[in-house]
N, CA, C and O atoms as a GROMACS GRO file, in nm:
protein
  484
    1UNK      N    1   0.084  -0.116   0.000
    1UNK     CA    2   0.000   0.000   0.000
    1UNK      C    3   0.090   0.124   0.000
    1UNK      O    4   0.170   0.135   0.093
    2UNK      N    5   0.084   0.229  -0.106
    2UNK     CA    6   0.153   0.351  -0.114
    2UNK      C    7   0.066   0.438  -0.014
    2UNK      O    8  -0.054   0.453   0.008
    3UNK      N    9   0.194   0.492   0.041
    3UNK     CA   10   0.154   0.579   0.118
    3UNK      C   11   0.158   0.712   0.055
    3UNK      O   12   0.272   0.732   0.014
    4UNK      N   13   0.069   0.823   0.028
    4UNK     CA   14   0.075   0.963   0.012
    4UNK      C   15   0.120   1.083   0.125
    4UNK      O   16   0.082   1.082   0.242
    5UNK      N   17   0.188   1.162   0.079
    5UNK     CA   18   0.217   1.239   0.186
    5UNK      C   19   0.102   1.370   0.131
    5UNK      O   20   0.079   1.390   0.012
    6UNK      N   21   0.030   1.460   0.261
    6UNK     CA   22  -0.009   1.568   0.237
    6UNK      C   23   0.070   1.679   0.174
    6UNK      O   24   0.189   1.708   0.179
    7UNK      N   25  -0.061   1.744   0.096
    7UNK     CA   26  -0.011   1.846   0.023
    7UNK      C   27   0.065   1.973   0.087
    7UNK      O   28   0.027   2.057   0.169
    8UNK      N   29   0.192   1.957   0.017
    8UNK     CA   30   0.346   2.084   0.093
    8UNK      C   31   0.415   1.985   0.172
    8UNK      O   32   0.512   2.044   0.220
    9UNK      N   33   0.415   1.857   0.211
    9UNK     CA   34   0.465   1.849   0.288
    9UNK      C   35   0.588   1.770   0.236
    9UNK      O   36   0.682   1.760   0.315
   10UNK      N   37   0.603   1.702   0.087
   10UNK     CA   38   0.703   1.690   0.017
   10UNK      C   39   0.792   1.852   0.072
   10UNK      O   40   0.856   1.865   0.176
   11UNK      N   41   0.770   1.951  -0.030
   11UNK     CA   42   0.818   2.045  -0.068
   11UNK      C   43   0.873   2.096   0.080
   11UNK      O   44   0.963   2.180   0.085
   12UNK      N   45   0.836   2.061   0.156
   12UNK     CA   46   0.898   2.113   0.297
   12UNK      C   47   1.005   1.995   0.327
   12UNK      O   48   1.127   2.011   0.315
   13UNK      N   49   0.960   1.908   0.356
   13UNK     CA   50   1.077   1.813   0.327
   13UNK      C   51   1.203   1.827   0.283
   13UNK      O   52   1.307   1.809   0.345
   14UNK      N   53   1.182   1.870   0.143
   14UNK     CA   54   1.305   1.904   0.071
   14UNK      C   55   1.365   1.988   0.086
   14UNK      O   56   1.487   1.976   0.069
   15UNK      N   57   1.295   2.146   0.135
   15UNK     CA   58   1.314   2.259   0.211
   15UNK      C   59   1.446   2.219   0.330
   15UNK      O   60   1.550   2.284   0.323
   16UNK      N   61   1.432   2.119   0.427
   16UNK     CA   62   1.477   2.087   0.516
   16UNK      C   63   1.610   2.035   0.514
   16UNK      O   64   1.698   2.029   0.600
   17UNK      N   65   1.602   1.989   0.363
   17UNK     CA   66   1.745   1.898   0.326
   17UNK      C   67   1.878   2.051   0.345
   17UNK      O   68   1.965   2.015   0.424
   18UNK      N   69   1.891   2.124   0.319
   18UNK     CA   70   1.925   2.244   0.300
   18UNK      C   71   1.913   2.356   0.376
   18UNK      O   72   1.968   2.465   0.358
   19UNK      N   73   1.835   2.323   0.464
   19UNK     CA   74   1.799   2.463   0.551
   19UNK      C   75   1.896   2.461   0.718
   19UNK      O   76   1.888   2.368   0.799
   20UNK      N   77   1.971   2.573   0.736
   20UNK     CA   78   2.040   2.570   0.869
   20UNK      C   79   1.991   2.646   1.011
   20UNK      O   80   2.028   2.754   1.058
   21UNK      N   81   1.895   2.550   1.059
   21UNK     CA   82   1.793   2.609   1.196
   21UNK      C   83   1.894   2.707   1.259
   21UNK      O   84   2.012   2.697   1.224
   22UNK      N   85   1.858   2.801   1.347
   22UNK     CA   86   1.910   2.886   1.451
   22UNK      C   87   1.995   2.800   1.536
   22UNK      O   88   2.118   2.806   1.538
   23UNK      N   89   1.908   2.706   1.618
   23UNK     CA   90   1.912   2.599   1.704
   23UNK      C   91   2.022   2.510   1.621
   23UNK      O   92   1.964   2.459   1.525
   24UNK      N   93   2.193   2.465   1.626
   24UNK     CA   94   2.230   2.413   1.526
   24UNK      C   95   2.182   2.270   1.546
   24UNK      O   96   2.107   2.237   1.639
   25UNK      N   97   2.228   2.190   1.460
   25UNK     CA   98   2.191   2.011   1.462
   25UNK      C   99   2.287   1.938   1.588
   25UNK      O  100   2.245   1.848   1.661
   26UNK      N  101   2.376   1.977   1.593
   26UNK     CA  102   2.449   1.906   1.701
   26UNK      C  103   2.396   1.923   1.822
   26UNK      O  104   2.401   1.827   1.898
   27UNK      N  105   2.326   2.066   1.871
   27UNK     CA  106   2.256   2.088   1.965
   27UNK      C  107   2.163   2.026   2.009
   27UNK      O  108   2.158   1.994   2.128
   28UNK      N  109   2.057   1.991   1.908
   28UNK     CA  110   1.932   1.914   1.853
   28UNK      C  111   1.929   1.739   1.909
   28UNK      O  112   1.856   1.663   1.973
   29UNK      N  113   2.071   1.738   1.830
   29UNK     CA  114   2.121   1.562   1.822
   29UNK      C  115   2.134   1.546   1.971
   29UNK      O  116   2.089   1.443   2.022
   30UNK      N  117   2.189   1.635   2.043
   30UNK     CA  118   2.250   1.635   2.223
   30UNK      C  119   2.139   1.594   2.290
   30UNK      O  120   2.124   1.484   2.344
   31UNK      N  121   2.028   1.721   2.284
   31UNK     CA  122   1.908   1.724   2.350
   31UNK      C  123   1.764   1.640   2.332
   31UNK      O  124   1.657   1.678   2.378
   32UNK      N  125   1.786   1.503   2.247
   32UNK     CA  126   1.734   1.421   2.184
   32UNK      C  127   1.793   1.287   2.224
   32UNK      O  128   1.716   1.195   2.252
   33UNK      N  129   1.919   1.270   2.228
   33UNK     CA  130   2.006   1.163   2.277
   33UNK      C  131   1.975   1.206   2.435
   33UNK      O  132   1.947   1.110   2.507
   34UNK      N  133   1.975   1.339   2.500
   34UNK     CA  134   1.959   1.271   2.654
   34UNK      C  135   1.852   1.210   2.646
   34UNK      O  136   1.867   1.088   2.647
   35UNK      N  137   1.714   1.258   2.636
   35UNK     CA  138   1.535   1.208   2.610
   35UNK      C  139   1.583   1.074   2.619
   35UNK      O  140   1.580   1.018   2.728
   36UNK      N  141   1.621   1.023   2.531
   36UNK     CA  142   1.631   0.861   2.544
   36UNK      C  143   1.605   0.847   2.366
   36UNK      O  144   1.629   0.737   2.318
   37UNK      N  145   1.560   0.950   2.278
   37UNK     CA  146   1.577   0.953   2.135
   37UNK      C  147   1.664   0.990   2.033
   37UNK      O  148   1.668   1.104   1.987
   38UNK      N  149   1.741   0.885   1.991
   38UNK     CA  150   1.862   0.835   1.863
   38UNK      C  151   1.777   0.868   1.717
   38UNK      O  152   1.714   0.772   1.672
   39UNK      N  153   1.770   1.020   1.625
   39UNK     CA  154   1.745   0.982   1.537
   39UNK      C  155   1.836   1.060   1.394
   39UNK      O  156   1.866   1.176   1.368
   40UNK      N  157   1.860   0.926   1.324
   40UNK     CA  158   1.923   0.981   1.226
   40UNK      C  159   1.875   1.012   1.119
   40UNK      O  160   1.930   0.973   1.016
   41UNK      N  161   1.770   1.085   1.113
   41UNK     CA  162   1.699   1.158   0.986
   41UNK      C  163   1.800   1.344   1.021
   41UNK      O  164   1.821   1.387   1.135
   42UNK      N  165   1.824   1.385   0.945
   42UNK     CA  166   1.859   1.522   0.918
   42UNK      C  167   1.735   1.559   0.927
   42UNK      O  168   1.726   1.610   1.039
   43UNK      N  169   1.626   1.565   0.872
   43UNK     CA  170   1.476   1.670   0.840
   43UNK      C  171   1.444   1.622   0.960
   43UNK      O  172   1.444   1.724   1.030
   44UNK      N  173   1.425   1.562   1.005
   44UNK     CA  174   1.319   1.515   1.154
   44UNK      C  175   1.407   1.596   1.264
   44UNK      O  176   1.336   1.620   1.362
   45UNK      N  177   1.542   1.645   1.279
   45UNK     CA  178   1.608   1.704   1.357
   45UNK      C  179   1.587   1.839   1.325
   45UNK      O  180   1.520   1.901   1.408
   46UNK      N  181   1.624   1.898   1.232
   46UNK     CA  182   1.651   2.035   1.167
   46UNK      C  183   1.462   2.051   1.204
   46UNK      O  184   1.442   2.155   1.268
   47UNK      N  185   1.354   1.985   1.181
   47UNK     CA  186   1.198   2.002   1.222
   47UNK      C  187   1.211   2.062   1.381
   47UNK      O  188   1.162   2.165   1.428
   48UNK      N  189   1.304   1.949   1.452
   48UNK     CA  190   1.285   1.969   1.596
   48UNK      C  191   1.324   2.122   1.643
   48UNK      O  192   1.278   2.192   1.734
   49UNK      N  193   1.434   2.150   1.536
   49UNK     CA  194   1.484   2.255   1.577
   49UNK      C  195   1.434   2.374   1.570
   49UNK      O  196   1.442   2.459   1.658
   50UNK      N  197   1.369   2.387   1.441
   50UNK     CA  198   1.286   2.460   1.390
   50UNK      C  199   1.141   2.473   1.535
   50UNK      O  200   1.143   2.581   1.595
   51UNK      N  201   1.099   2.434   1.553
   51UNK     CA  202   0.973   2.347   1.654
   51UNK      C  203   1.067   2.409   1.781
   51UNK      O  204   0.984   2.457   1.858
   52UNK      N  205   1.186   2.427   1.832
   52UNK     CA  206   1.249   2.464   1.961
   52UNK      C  207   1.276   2.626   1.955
   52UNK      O  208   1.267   2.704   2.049
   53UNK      N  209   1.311   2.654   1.827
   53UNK     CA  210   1.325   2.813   1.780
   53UNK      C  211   1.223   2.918   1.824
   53UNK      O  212   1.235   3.026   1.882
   54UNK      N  213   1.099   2.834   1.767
   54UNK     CA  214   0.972   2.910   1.762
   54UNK      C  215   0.939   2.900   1.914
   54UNK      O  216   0.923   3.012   1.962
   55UNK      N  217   0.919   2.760   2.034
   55UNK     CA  218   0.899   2.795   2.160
   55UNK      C  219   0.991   2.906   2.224
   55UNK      O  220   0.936   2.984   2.302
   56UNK      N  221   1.142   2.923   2.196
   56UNK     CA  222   1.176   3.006   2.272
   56UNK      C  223   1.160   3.153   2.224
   56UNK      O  224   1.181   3.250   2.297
   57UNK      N  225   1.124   3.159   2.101
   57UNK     CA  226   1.093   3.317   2.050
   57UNK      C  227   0.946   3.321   2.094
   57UNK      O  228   0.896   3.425   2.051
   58UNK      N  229   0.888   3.273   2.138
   58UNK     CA  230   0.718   3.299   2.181
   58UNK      C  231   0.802   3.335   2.330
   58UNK      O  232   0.801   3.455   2.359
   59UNK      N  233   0.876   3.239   2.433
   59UNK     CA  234   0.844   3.277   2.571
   59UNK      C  235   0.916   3.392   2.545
   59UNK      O  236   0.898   3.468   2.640
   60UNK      N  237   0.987   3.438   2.466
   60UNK     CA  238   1.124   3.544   2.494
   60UNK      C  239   0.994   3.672   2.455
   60UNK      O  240   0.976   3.782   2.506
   61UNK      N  241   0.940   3.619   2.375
   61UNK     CA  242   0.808   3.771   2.340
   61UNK      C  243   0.746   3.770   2.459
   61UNK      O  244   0.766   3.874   2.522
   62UNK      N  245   0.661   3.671   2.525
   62UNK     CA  246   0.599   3.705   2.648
   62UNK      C  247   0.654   3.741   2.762
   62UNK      O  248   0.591   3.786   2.858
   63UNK      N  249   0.808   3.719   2.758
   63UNK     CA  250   0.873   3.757   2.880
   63UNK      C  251   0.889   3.946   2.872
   63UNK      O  252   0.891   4.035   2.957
   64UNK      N  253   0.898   3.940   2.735
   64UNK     CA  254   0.898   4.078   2.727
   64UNK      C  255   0.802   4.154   2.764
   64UNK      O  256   0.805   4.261   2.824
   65UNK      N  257   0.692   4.075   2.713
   65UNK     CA  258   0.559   4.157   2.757
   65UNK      C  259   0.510   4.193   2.898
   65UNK      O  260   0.434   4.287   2.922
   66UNK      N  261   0.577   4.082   3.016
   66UNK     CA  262   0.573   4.098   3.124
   66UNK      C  263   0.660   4.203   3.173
   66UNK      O  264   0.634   4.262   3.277
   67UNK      N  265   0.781   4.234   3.090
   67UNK     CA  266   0.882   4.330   3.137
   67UNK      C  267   0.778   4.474   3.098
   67UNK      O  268   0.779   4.571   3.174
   68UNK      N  269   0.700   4.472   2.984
   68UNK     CA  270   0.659   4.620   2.965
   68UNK      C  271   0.567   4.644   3.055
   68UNK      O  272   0.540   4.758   3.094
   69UNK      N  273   0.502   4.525   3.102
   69UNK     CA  274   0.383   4.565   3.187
   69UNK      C  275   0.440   4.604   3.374
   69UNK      O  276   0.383   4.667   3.462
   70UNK      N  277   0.566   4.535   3.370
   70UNK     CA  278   0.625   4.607   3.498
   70UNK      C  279   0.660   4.731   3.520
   70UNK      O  280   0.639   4.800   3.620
   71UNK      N  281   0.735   4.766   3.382
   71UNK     CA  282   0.739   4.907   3.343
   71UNK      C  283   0.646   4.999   3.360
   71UNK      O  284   0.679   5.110   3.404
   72UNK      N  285   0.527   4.973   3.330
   72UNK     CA  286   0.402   5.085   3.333
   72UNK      C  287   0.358   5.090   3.454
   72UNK      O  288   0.251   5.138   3.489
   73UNK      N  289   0.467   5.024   3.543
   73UNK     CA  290   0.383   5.049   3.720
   73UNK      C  291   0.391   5.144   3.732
   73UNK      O  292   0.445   5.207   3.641
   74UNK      N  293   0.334   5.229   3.872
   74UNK     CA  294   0.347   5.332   3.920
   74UNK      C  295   0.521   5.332   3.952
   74UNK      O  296   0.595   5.234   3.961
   75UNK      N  297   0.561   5.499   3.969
   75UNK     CA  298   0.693   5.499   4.002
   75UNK      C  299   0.680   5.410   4.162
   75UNK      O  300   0.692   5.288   4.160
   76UNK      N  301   0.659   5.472   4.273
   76UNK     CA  302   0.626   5.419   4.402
   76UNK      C  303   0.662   5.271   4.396
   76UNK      O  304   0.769   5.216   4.421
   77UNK      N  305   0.551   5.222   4.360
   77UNK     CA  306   0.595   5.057   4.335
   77UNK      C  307   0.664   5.012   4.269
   77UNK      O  308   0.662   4.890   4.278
   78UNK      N  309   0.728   5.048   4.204
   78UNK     CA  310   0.818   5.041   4.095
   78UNK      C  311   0.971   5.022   4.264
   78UNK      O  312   1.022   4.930   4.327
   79UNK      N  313   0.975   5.111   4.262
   79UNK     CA  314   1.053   5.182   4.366
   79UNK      C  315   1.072   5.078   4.535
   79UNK      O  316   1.170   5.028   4.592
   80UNK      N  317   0.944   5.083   4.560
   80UNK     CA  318   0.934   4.980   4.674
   80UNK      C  319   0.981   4.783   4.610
   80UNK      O  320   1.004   4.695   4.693
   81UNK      N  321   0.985   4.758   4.462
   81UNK     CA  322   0.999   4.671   4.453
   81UNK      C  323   1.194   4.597   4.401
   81UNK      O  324   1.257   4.501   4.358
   82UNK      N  325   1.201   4.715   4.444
   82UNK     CA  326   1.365   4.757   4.401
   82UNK      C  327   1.438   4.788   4.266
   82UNK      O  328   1.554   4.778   4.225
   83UNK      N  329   1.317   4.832   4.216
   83UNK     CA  330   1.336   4.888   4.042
   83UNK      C  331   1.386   5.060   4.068
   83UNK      O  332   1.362   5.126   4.170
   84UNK      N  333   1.437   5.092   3.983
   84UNK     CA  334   1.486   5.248   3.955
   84UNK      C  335   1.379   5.276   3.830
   84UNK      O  336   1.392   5.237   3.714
   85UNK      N  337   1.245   5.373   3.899
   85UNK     CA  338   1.161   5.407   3.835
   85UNK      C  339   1.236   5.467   3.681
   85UNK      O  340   1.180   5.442   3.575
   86UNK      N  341   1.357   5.540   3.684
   86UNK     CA  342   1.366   5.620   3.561
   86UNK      C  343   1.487   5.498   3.425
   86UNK      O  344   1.538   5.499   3.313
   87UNK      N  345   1.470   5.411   3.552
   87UNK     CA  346   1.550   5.293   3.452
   87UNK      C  347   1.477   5.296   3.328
   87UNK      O  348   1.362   5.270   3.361
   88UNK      N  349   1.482   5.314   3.205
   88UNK     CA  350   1.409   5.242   3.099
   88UNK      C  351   1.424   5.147   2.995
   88UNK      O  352   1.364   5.128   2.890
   89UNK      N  353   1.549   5.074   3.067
   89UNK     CA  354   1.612   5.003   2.952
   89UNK      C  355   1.550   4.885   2.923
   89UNK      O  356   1.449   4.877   2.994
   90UNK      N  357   1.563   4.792   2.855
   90UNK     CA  358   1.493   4.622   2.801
   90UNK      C  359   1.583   4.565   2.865
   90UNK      O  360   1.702   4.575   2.837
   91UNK      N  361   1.524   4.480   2.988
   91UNK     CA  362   1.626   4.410   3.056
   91UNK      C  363   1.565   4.276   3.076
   91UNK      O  364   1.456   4.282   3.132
   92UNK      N  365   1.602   4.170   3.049
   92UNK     CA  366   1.532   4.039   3.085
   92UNK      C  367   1.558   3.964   3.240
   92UNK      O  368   1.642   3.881   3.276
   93UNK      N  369   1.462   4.024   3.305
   93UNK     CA  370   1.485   3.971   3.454
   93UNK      C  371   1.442   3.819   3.458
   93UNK      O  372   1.370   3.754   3.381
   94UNK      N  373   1.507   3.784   3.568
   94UNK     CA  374   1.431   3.656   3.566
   94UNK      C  375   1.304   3.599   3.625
   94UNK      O  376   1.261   3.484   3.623
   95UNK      N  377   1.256   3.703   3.675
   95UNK     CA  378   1.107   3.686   3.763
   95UNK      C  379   1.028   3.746   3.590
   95UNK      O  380   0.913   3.703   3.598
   96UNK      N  381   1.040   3.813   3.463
   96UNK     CA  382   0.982   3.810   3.343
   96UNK      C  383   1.009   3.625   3.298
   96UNK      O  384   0.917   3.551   3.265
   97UNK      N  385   1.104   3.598   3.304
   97UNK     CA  386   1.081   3.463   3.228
   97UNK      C  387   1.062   3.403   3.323
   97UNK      O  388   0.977   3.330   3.272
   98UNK      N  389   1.068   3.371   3.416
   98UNK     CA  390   1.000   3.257   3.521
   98UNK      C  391   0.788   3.284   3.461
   98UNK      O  392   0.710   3.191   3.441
   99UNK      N  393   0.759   3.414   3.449
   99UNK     CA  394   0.622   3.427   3.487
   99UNK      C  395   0.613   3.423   3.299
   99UNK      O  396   0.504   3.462   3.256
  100UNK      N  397   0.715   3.379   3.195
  100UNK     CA  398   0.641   3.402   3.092
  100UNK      C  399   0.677   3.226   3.037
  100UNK      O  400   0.616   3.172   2.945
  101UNK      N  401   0.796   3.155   3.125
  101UNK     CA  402   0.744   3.036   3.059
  101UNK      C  403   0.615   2.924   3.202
  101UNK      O  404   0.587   2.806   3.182
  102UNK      N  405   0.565   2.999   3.322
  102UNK     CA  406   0.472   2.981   3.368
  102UNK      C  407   0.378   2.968   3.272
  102UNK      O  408   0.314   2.863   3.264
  103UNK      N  409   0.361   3.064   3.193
  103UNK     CA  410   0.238   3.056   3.069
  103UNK      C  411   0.239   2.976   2.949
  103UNK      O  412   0.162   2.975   2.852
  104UNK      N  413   0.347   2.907   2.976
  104UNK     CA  414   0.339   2.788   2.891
  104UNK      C  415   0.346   2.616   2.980
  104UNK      O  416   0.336   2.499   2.942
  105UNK      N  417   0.366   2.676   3.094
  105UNK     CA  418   0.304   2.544   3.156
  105UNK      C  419   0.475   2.486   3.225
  105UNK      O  420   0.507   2.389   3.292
  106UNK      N  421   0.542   2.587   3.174
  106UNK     CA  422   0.708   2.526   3.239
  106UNK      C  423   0.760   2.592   3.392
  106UNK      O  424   0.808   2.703   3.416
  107UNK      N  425   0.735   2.506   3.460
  107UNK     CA  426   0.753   2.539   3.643
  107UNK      C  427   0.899   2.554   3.660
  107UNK      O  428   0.977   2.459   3.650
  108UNK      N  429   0.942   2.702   3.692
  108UNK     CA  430   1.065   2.704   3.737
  108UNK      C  431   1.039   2.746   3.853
  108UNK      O  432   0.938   2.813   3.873
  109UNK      N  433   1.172   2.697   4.008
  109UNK     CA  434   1.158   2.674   4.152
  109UNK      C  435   1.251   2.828   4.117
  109UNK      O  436   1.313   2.854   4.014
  110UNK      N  437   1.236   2.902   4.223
  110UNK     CA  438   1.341   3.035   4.247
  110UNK      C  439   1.439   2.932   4.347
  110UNK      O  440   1.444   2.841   4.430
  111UNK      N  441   1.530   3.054   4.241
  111UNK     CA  442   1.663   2.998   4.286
  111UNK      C  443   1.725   2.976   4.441
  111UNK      O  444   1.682   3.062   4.518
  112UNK      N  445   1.824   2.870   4.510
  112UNK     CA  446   1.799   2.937   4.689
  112UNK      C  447   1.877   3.038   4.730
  112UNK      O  448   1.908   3.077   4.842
  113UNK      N  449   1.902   3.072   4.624
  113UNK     CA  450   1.975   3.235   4.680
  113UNK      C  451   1.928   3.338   4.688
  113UNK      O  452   1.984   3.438   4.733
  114UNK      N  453   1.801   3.330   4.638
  114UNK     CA  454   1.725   3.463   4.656
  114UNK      C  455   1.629   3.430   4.781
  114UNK      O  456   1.577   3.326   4.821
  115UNK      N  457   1.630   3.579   4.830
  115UNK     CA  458   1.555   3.578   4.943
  115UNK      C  459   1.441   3.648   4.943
  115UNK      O  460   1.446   3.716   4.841
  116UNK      N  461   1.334   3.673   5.004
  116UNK     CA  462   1.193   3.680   5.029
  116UNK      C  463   1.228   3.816   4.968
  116UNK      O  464   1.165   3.843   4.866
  117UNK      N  465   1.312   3.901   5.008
  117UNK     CA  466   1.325   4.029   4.990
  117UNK      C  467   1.355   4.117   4.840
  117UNK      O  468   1.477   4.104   4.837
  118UNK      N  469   1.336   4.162   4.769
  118UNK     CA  470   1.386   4.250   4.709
  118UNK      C  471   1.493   4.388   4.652
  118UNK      O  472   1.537   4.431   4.545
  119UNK      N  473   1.501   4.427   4.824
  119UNK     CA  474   1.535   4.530   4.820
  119UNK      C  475   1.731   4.483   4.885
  119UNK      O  476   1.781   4.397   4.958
  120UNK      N  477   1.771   4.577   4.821
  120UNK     CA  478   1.919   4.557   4.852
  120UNK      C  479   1.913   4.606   5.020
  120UNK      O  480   1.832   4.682   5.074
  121UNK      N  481   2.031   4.534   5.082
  121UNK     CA  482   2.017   4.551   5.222
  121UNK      C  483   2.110   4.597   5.238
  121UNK      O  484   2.143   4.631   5.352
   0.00000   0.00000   0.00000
């Protein structure tokens, strides 16, 4: 029995033979071999990678989005939370990506070096 593949999905295929993910292949091959998965297709890796690119450019956008929405606090709280209200730079804290890959369902523990506190002592 021939099997058909859906329509594009040749043409992507072939796309793949040729194409060099962000994420390189050796990276791919690493993080696949710990899992407990050995695979030697090139396209099924360079897919994965492709497929790992796009999760971390989504949390890296929502982490951002959490950074702008900290930004628009009041100065005060801003201030009480140990931010420098007139700071305005793009900074990726890690309480933005803890709370932006939360929204994808990935539980990170705070680290034990941080303490309850915020504020420099």
């Amino acid at each position: 029995m021939a099997q058909t593949l859906p329509a594009g999905l040749k043409e992507l295929l072939d796309e793949l033979e040729d194409y060099a993910p962000v994420v390189p292949d050796e990276v791919t091959h690493h993080a696949l071999r710990q899992s407990g998965y050995d695979c030697k297709d090139a396209r099924t890796v360079r897919f994965i990678s492709i497929a790992a690119q796009r999760f971390l450019a989504q949390v890296l956008e929502e982490a951002h989005n959490a950074h702008k929405l900290r930004q628009m606090a009041p100065a005060p709280k801003l201030k009480e939370a140990g931010y420098d209200p007139r700071d305005r730079r793009d900074l990726l804290t890690t309480e933005d990506l803890i709370k932006a890959l939360d929204e994808y369902g990935v539980k990170v523990p705070r680290a034990p070096y941080y303490t309850t506190s915020t504020k420099p002592q």
